[in-house]
N, C-alpha and C positions, 0 to 999 in steps of 0.2 A: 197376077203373077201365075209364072205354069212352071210347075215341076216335074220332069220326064225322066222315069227309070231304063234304059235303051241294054238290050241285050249284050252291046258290045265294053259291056263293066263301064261307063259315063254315068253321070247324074247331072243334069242341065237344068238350072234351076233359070228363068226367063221374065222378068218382068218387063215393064211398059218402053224401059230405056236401057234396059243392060242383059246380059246374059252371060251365064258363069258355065263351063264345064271341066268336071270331076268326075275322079275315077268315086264307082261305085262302091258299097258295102264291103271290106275285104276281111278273111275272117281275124278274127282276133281271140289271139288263146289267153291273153287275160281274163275274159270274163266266166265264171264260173257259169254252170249248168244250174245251180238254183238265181241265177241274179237275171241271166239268158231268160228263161220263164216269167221271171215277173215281169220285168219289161218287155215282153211278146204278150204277157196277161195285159199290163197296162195298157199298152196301145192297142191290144182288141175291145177294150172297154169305152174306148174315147170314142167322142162322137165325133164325123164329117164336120166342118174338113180339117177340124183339130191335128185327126187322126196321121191325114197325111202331111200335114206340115208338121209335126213333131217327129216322126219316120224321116223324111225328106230331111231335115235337121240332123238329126240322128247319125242319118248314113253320110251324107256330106263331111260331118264333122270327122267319122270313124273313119269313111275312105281315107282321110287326110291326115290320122293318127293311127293308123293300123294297131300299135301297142302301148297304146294308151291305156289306163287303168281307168274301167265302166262301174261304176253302184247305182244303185237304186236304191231310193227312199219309199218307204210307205205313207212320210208325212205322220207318222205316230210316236209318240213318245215312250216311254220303257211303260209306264201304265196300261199303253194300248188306246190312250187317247188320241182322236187325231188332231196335231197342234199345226199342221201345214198342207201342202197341197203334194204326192206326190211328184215326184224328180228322179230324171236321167242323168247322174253324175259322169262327169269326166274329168280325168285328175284327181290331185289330193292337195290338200293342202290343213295346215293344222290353224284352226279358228284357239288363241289364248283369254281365256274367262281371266274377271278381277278379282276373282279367289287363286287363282293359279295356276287352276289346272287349263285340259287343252283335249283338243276333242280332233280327230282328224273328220276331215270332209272334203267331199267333191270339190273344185278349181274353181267347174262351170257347169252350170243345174240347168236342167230344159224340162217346161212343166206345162203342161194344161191347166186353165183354169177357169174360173166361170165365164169370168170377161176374154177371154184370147189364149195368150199364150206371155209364158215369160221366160227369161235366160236370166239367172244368177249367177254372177260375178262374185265369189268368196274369195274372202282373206283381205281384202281392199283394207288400206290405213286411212286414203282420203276417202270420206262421203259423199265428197263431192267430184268424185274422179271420173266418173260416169257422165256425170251430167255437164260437166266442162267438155269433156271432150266428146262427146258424141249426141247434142241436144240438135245440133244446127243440122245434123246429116239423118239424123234417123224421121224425121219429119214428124207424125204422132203419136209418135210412141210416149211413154209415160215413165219415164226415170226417176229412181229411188237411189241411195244410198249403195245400192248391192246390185241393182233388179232394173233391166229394160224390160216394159210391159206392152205388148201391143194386140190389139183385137185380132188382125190375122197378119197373115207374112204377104200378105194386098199392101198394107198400109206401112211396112217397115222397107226400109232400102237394102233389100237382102244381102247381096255382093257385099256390100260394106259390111253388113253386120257378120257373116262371114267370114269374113278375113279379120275380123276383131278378136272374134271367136277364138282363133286359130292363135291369134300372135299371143292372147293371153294366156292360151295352153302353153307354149312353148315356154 
């Protein structure tokens, strides 16, 4: 797969059988000037070609949400322990604990990780809503509960995953 940032505000993402074009990066005054930073720290930190398929994700997604609501996870807990890996949040959505309370969080998480890369789907009621509907299309990717996992955006059927993206934001 190839992904092409083009001066003329597009972002062409191109694999073996499909090709997708979108308007590029456009700015968005939601996101705070400390959340901005860390996600420009995060993704200066990630290694090739992590780096630009989580970018390339990124900007895809935000072209297509311009005022969407962005966070950033560090993957730590109030301790400062790290309990996760982390995430490019988009959206909100409120996760309910069986004690009662409720925690707000991202929609949709875009994260680096050792093996590839992954997209979390939050607030799902089925566990299995994932893996019903999208086992057959995404080819080897690895589906959890919450979590499509795939080594790079080579081996995922992007366009698709893409416009999945998109429809669960809305």
């Amino acid at each position: 797969m190839e992904v092409q940032t083009l001066r003329t505000s597009l972002c062409i993402i191109t694999g073996s059988n499909f090709s997708i074009l979108l308007p590029t990066l456009t700015l968005n005054t939601t996101i705070s000037t400390h959340t901005q930073a860390q996600i420009r720290n995060y993704l200066n930190e990630l290694p090739q070609p992590k780096k630009d398929s989580i970018e390339q994700l990124y900007s895809c997604i935000l072209s297509q949400n311009p005022e969407i609501v962005i966070s950033f996870s560090d993957g730590k807990n109030a301790e400062g322990k790290i309990v996760t890996n982390p995430s490019i949040g988009f959206g909100q959505t409120q996760l309910a604990y069986a004690d009662g309370t409720t925690k707000t969080i991202f929609k949709v998480g875009i994260s680096a990780t050792k093996t590839g890369i992954s997209i979390y789907f939050m607030g799902l009621s089925d566990k299995n809503f994932l893996k019903n509907r999208f086992q057959s299309q995404l080819g080897k990717a690895k589906i959890t509960g919450y979590c499509i996992a795939y080594k790079s955006l080579d081996s995922a059927q992007v366009d698709f995953l893409l416009a999945e993206i998109l429809a669960f934001l809305k």
